[in-house]
PyMOL Python script that loads the backbone (N, CA, C, O; Angstrom):
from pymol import cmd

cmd.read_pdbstr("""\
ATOM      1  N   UNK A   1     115.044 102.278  74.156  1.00  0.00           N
ATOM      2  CA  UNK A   1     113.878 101.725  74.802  1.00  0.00           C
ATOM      3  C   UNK A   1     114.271 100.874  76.012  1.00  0.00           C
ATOM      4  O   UNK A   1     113.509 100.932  76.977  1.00  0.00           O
ATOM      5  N   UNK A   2     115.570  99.934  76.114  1.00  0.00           N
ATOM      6  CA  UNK A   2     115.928  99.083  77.267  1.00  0.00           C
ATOM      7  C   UNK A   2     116.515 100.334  78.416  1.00  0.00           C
ATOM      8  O   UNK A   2     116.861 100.218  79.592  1.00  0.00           O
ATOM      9  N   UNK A   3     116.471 101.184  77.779  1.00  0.00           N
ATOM     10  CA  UNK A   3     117.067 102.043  78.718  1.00  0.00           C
ATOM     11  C   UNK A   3     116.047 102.996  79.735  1.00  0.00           C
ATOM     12  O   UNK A   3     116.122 103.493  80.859  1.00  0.00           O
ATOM     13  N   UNK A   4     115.056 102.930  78.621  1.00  0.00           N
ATOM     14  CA  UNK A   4     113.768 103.608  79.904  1.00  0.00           C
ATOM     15  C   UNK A   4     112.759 102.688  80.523  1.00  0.00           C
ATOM     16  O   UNK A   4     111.955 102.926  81.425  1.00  0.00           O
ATOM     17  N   UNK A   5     113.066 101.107  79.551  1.00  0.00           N
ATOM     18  CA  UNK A   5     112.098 100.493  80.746  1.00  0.00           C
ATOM     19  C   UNK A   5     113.164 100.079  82.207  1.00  0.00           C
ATOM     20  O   UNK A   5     112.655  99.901  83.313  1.00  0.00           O
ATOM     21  N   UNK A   6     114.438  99.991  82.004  1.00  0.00           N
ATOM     22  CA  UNK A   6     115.288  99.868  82.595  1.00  0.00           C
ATOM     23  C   UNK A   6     115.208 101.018  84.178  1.00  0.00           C
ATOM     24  O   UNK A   6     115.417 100.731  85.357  1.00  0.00           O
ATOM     25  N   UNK A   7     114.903 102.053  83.671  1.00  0.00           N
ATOM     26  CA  UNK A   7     114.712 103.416  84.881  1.00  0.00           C
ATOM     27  C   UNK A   7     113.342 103.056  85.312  1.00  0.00           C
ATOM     28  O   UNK A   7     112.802 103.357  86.377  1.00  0.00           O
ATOM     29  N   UNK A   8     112.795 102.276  84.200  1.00  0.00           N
ATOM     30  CA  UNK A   8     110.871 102.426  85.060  1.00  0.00           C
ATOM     31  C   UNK A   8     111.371 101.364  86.320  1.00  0.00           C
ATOM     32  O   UNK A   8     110.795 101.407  87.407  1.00  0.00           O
ATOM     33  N   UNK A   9     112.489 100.417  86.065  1.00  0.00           N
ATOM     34  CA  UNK A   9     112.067  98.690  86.904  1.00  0.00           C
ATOM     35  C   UNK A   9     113.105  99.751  87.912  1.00  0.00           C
ATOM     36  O   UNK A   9     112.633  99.937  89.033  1.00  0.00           O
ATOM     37  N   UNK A  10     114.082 100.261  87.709  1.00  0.00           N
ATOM     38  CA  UNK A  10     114.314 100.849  88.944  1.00  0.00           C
ATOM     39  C   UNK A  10     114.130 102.060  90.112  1.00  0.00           C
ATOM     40  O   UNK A  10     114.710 102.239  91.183  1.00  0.00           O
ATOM     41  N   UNK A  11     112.962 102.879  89.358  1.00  0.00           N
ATOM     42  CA  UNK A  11     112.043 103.432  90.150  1.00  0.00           C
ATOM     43  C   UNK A  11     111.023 102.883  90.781  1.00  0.00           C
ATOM     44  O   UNK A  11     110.612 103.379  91.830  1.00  0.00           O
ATOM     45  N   UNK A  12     110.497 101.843  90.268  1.00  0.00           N
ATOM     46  CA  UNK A  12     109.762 100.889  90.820  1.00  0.00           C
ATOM     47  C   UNK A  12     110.339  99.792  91.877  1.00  0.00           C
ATOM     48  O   UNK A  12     109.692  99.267  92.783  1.00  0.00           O
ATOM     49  N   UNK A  13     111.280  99.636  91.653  1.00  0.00           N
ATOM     50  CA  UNK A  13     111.963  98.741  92.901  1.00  0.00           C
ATOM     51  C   UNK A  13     112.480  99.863  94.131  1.00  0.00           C
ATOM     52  O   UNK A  13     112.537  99.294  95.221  1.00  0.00           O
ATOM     53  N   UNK A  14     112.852 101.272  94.189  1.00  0.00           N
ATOM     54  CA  UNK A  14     113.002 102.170  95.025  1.00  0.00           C
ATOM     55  C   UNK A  14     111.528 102.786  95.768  1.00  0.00           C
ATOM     56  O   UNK A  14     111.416 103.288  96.886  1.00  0.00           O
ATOM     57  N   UNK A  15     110.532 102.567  94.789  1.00  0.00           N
ATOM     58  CA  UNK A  15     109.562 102.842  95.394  1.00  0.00           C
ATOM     59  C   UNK A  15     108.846 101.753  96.193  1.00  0.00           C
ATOM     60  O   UNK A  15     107.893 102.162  96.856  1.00  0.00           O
ATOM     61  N   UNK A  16     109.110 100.482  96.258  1.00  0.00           N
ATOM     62  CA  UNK A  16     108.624  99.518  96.736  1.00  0.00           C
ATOM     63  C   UNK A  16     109.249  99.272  97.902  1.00  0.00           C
ATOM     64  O   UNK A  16     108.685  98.899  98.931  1.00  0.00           O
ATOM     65  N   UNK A  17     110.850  99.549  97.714  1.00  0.00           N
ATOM     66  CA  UNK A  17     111.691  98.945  98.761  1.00  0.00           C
ATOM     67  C   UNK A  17     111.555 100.431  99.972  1.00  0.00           C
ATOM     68  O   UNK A  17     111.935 100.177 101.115  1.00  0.00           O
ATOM     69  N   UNK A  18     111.179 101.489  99.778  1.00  0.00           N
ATOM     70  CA  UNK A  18     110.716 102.560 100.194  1.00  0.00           C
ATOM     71  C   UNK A  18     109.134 102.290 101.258  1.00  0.00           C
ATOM     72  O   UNK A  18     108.885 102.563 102.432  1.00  0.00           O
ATOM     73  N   UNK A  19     108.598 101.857 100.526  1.00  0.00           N
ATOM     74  CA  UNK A  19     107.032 101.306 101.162  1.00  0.00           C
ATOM     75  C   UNK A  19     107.524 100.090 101.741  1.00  0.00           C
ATOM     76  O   UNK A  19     106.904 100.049 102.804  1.00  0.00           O
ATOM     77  N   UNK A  20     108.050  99.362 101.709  1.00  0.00           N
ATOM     78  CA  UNK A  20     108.367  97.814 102.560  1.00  0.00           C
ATOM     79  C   UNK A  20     109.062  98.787 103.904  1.00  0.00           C
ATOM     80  O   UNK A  20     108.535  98.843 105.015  1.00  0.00           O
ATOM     81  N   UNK A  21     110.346  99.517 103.519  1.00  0.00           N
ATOM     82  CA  UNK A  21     110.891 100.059 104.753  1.00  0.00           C
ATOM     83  C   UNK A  21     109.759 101.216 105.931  1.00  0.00           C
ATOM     84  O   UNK A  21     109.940 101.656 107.066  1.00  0.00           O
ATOM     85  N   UNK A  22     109.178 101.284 105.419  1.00  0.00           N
ATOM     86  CA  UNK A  22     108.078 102.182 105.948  1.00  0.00           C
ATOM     87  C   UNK A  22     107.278 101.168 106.970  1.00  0.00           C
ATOM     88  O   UNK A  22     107.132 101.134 108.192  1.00  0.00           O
ATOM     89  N   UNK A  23     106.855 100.399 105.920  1.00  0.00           N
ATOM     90  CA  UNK A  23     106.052  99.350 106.317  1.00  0.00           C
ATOM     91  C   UNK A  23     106.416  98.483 107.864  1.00  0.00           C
ATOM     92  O   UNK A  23     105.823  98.203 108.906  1.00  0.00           O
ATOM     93  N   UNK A  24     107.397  98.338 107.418  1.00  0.00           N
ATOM     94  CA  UNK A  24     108.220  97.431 108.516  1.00  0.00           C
ATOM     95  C   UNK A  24     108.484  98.350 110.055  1.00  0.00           C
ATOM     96  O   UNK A  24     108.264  97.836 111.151  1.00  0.00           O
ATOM     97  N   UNK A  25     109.019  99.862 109.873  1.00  0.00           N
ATOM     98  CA  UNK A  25     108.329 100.577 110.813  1.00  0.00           C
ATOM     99  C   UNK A  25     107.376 101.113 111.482  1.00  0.00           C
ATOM    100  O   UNK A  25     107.728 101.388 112.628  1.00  0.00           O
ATOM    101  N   UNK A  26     106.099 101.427 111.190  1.00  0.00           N
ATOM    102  CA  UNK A  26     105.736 101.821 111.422  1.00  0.00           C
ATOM    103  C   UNK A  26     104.444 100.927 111.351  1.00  0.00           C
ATOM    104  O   UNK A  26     103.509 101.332 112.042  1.00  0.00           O
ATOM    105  N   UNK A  27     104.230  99.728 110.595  1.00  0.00           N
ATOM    106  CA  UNK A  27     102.998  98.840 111.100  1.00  0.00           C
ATOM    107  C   UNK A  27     102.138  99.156 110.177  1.00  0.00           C
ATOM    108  O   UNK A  27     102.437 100.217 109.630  1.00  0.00           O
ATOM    109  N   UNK A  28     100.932  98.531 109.672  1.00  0.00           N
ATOM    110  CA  UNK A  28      99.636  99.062 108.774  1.00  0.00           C
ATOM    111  C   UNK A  28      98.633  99.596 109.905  1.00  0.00           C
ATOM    112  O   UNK A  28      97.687 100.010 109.236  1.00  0.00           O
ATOM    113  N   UNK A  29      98.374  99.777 111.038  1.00  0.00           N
ATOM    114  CA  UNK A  29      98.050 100.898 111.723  1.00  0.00           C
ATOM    115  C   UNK A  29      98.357 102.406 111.082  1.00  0.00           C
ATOM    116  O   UNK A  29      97.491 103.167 110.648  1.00  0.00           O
ATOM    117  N   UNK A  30      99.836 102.669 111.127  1.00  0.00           N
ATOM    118  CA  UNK A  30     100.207 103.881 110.161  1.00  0.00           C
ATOM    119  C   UNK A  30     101.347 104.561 109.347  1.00  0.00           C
ATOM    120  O   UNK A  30     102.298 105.343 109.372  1.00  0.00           O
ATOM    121  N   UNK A  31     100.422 103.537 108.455  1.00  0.00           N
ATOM    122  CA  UNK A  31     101.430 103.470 107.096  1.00  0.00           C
ATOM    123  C   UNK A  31     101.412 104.979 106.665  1.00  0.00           C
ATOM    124  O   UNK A  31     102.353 105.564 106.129  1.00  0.00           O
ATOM    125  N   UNK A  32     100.109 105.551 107.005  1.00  0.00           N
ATOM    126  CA  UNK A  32     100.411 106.858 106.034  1.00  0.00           C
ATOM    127  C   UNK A  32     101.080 108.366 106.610  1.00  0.00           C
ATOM    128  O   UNK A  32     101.690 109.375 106.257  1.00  0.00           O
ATOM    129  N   UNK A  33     100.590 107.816 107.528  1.00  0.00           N
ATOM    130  CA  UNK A  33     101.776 108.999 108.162  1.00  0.00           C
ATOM    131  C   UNK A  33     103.260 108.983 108.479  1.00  0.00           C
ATOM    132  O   UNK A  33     104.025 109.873 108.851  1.00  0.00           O
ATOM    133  N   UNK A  34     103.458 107.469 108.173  1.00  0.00           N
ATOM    134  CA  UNK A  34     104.659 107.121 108.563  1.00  0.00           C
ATOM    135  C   UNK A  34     105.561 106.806 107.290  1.00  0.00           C
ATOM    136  O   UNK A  34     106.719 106.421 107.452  1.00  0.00           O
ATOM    137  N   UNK A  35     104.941 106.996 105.852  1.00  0.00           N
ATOM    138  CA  UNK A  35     105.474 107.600 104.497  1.00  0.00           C
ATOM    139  C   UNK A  35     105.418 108.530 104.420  1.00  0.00           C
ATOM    140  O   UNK A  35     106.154 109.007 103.557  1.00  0.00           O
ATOM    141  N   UNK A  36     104.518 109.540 105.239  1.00  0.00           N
ATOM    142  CA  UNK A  36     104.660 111.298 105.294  1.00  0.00           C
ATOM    143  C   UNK A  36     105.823 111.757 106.204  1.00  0.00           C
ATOM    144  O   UNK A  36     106.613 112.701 106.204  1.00  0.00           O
ATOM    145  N   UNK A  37     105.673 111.087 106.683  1.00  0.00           N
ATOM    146  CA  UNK A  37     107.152 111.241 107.899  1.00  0.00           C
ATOM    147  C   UNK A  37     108.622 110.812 107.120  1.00  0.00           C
ATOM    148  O   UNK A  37     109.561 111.605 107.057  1.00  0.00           O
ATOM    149  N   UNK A  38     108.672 109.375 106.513  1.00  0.00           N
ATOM    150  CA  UNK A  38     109.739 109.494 105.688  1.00  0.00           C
ATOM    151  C   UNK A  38     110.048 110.159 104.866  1.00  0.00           C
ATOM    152  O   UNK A  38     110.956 110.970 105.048  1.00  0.00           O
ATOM    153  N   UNK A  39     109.653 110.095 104.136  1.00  0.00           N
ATOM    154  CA  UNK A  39     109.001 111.015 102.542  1.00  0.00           C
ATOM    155  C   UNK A  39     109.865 112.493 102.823  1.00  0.00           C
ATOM    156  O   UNK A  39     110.772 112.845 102.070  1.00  0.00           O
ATOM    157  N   UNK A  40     109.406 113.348 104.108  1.00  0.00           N
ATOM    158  CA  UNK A  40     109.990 114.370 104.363  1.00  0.00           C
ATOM    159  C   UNK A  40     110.975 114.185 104.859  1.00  0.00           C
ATOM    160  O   UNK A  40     111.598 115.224 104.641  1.00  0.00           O
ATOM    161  N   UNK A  41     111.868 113.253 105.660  1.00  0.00           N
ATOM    162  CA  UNK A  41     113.318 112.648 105.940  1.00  0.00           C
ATOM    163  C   UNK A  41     113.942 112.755 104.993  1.00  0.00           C
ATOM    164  O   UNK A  41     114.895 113.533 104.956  1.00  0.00           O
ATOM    165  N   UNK A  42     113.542 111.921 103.846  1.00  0.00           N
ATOM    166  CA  UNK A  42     114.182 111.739 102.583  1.00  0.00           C
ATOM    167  C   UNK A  42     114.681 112.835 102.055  1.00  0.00           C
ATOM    168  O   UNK A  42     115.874 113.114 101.937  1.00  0.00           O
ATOM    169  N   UNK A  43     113.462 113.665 101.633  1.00  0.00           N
ATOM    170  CA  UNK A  43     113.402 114.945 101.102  1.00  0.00           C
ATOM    171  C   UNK A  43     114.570 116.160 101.990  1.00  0.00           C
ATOM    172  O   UNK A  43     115.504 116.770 101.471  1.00  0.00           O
ATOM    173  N   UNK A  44     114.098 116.215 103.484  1.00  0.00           N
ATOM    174  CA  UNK A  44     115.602 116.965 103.682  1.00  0.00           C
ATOM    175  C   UNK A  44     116.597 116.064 103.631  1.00  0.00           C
ATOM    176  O   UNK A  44     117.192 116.644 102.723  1.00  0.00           O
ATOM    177  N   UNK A  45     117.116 115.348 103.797  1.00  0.00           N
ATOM    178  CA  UNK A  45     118.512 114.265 103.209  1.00  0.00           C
ATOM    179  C   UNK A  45     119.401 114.759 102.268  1.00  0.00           C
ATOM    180  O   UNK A  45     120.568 115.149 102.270  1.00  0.00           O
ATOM    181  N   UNK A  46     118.145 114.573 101.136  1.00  0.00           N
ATOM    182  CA  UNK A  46     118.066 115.124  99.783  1.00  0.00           C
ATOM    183  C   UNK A  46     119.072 116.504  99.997  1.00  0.00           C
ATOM    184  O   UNK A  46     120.289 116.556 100.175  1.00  0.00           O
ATOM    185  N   UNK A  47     118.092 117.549  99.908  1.00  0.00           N
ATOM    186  CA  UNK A  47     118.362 118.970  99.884  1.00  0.00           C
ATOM    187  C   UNK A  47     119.420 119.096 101.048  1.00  0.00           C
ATOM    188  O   UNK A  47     119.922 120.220 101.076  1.00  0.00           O
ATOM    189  N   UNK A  48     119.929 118.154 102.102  1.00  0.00           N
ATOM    190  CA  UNK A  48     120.739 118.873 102.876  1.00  0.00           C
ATOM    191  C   UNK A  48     122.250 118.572 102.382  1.00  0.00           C
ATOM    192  O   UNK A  48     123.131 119.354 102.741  1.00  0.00           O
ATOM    193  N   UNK A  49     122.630 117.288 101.442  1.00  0.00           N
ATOM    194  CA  UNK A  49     123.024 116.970 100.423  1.00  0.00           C
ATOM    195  C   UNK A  49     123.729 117.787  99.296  1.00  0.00           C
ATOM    196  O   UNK A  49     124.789 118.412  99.260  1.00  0.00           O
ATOM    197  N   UNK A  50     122.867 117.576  98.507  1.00  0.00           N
ATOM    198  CA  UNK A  50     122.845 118.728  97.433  1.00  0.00           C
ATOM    199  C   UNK A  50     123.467 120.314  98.053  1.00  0.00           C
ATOM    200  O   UNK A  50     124.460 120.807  97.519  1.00  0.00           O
ATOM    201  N   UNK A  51     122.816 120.961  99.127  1.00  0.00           N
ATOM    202  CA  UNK A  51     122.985 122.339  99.427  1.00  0.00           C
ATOM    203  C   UNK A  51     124.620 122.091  99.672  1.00  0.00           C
ATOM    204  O   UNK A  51     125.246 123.038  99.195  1.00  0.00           O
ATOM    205  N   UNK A  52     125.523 121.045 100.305  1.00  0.00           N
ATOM    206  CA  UNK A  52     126.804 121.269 100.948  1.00  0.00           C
ATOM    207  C   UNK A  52     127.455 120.733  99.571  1.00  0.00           C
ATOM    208  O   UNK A  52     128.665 120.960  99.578  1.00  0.00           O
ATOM    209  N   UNK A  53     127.120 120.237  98.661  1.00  0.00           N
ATOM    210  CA  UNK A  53     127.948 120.251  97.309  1.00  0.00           C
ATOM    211  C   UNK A  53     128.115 121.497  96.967  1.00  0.00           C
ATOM    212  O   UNK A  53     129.246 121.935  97.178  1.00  0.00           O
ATOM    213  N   UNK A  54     127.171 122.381  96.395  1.00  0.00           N
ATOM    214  CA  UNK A  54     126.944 123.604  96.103  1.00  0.00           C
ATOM    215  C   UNK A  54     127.579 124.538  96.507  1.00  0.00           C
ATOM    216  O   UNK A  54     127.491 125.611  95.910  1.00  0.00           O
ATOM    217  N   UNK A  55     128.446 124.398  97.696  1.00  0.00           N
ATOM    218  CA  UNK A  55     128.652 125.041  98.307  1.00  0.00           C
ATOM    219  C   UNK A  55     130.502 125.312  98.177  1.00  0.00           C
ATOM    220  O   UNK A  55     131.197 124.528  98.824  1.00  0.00           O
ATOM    221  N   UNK A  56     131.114 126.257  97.464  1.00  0.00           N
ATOM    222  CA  UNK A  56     132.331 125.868  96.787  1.00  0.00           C
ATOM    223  C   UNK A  56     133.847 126.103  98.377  1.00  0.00           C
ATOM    224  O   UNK A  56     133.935 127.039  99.171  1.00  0.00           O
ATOM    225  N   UNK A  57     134.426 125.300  98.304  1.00  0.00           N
ATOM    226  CA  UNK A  57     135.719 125.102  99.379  1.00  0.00           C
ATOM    227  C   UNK A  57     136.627 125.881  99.201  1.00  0.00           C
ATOM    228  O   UNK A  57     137.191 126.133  98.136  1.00  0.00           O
ATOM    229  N   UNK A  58     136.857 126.379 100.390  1.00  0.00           N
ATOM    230  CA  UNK A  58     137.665 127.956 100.914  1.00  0.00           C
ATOM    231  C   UNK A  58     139.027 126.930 100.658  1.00  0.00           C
ATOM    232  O   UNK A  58     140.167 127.358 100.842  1.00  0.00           O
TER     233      UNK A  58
END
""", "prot")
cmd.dss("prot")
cmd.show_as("cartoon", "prot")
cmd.util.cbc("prot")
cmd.orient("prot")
């Protein structure tokens, strides 16, 4: 049980510190496009990441 409220407090602190960094760019004018804009940064990051692990050395 300390172990999954443990993942909740740190998905919750990534998701916050995620919206503060957003925040801080892009202004409450536009916050929401400017978490749609990260959001998809992240996301290829992510996958561009992952794909060059995957990928086994000659």
């Amino acid at each position: 049980m300390g172990l999954l409220r443990g993942l909740f407090w740190l998905a919750l602190f990534v998701f916050f510190t995620f919206c503060f960094i957003v925040l801080f760019e892009y202004g409450t004018h536009d916050f929401t496009n400017g978490f749609q804009k990260e959001a998809a940064r992240v996301k290829a990051f992510i996958v561009k990441q992952t794909s060059k692990a995957e990928r086994p050395k000659k």
